[in-house]
C-alpha positions as CSV (number, residue, x, y, z in Angstrom):
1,X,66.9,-11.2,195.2
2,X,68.2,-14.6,195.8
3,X,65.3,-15.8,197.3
4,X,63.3,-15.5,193.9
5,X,66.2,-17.2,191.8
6,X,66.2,-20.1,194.3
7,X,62.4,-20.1,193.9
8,X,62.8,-20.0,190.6
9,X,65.3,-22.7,189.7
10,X,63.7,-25.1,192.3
11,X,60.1,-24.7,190.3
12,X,62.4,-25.1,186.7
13,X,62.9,-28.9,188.5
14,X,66.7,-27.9,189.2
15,X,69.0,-28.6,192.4
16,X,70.3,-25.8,193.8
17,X,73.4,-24.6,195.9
18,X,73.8,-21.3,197.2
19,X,77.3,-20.0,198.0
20,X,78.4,-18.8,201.7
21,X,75.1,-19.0,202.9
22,X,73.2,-20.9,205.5
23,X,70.5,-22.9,203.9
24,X,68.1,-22.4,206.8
25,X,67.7,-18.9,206.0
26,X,65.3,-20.3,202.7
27,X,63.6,-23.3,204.6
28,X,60.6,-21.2,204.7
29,X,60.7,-19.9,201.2
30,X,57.3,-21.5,199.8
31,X,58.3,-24.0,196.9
32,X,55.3,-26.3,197.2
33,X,58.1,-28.9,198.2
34,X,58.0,-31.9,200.9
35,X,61.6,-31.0,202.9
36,X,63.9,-32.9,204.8
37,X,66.3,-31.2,206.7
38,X,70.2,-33.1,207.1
39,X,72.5,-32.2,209.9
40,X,75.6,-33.6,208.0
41,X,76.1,-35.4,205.1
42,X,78.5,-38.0,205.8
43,X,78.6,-40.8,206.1
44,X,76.9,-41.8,203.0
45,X,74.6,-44.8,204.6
46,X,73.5,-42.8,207.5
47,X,72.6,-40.2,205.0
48,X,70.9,-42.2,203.0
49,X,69.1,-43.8,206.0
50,X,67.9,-40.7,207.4
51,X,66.5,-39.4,204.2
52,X,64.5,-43.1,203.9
53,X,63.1,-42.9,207.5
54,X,61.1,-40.3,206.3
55,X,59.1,-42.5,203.7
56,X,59.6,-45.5,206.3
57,X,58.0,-46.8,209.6
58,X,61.2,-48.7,210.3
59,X,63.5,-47.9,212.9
60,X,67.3,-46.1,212.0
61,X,69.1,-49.3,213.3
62,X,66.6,-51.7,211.2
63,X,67.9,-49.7,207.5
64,X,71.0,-49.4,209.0
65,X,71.7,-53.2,209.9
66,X,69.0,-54.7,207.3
67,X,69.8,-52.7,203.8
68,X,73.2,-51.8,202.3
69,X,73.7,-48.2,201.2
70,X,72.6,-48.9,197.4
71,X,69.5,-51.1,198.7
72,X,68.6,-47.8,200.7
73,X,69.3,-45.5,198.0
74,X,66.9,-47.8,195.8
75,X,64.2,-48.0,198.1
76,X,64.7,-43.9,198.2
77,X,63.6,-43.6,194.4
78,X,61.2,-45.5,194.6
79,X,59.6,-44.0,197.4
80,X,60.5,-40.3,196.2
81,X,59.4,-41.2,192.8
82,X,56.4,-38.6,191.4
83,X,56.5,-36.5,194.3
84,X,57.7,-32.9,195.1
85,X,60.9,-33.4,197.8
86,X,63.8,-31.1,198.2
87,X,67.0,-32.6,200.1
88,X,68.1,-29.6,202.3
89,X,71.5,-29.3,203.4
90,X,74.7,-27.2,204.7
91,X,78.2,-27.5,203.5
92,X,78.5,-29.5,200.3
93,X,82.2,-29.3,200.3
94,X,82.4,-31.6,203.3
95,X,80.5,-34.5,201.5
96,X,82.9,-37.4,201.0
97,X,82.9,-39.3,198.0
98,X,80.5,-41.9,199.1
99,X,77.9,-38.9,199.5
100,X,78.1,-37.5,196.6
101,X,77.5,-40.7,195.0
102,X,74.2,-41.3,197.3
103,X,73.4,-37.7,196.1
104,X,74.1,-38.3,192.7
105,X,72.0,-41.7,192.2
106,X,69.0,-39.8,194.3
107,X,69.0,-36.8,192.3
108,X,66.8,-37.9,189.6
109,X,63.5,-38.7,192.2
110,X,64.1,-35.8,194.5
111,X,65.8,-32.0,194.1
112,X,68.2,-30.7,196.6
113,X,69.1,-27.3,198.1
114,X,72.6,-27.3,199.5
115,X,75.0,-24.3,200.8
116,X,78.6,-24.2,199.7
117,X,80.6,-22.4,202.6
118,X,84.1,-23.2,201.3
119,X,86.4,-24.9,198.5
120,X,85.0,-27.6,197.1
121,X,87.2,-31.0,196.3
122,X,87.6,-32.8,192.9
123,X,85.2,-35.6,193.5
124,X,82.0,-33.2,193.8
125,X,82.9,-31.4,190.5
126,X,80.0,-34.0,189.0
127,X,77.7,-33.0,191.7
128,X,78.6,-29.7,191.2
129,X,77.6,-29.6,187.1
130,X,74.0,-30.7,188.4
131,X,73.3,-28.1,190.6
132,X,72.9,-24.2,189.8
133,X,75.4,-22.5,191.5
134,X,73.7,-19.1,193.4
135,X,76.0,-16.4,195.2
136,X,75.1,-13.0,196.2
137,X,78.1,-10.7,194.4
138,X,78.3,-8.7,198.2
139,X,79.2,-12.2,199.6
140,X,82.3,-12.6,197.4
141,X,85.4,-13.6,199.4
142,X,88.5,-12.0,198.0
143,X,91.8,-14.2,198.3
144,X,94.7,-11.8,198.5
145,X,97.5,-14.2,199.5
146,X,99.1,-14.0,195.4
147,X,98.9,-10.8,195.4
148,X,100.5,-10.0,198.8
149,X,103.7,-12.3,197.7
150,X,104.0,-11.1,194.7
151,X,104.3,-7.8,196.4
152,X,106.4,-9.0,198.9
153,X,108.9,-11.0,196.9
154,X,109.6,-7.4,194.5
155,X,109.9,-5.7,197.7
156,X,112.1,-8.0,198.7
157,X,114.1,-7.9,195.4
158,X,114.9,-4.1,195.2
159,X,116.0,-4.5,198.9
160,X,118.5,-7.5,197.6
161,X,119.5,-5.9,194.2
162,X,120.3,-2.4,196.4
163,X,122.1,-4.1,199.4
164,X,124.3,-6.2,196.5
165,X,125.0,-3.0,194.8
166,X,126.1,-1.2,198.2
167,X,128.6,-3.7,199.6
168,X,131.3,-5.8,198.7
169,X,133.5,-8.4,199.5
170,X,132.4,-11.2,202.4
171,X,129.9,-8.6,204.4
172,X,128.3,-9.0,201.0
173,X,128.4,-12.5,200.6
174,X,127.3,-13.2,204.4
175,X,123.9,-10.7,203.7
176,X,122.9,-12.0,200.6
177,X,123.4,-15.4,201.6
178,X,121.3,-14.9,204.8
179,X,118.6,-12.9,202.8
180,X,118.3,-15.7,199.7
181,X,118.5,-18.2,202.8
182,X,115.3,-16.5,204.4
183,X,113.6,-16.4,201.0
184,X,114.0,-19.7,200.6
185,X,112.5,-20.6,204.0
186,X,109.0,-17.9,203.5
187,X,108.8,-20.1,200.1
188,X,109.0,-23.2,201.7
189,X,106.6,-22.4,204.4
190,X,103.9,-21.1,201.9
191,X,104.3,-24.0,200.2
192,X,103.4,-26.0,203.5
193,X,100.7,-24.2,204.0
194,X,98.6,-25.0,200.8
């Protein structure tokens, strides 16, 4: 079960992220861990406010106006240092690169239990080598878009190769042009929408 490799990881003193899943699902999974639930991670200094205003009497608008974000982050180690905390959060591949940076220089005093619900960008990959990666295999999304234009485009040559084998003369030229014209178009649109 995932529940036990999460479990286990976590006591192993590794940060975990669990793949198209809803990290609430294990807040009650006993890990002998203090946790602190975020509602989003970004932007970086109002995460890294809300995870001090748990060690902190002061008010949000006192961290917020009084410290800047790596004055909070420090004040976060060294309130976080020798005890048991896990950061608990949805949706990794929304942090911005300002969070992952909070994340990062907070990782050494405190683990973290994130979700990863979609593609993740280039400036989490160092976040990313931190943290064990758990998926479920029946949660595996498929992406079938290669595939289905590979198909498509040999379809579309036998239906090219046979109409320019079947006519001649203008007809032909005024078909294949309007087919290689349509080709070009579905390419171009694919294209736009990466």
């Amino acid at each position: 079960m995932i529940e036990d490799r999460i479990i286990d990881a976590l006591n192993d003193g590794k940060s975990v992220a669990v793949q198209y899943r809803d990290v609430n699902e294990y807040m009650e999974l006993d890990t002998g861990h203090e946790k602190i639930y975020l509602e989003n991670v970004n932007p970086a200094k109002e995460v890294a406010t809300e995870i001090l205003m748990e060690f902190s009497t002061a008010s949000r608008n006192t961290i917020y106006k009084k410290y800047t974000t790596n004055e909070i982050v420090q004040e976060i180690r060294k309130k976080t240092k020798n005890r048991n905390i896990l950061l608990v959060f949805n949706d990794l591949q929304q942090a911005s690169r300002s969070s992952v940076r909070v994340l990062l220089d907070i990782m050494e005093t405190l683990q973290i239990l994130c979700s990863i619900r979609g593609g993740t960008k280039k400036h989490q990959s160092r976040l990313l080598k931190k943290l064990v990666i758990l998926k479920d295999p029946g949660d595996e999304v498929i992406d079938i878009t290669l595939p289905m234009v590979i198909f498509a485009g040999s379809v579309a040559f036998m239906v090219y190769l046979k109409i320019a084998m079947s006519l001649s003369g203008f007809m032909a030229y005024i078909v294949l042009a309007s087919i290689w014209f349509g080709t070009i178009i579905a390419r171009t649109l694919l294209w736009i929408k990466k």
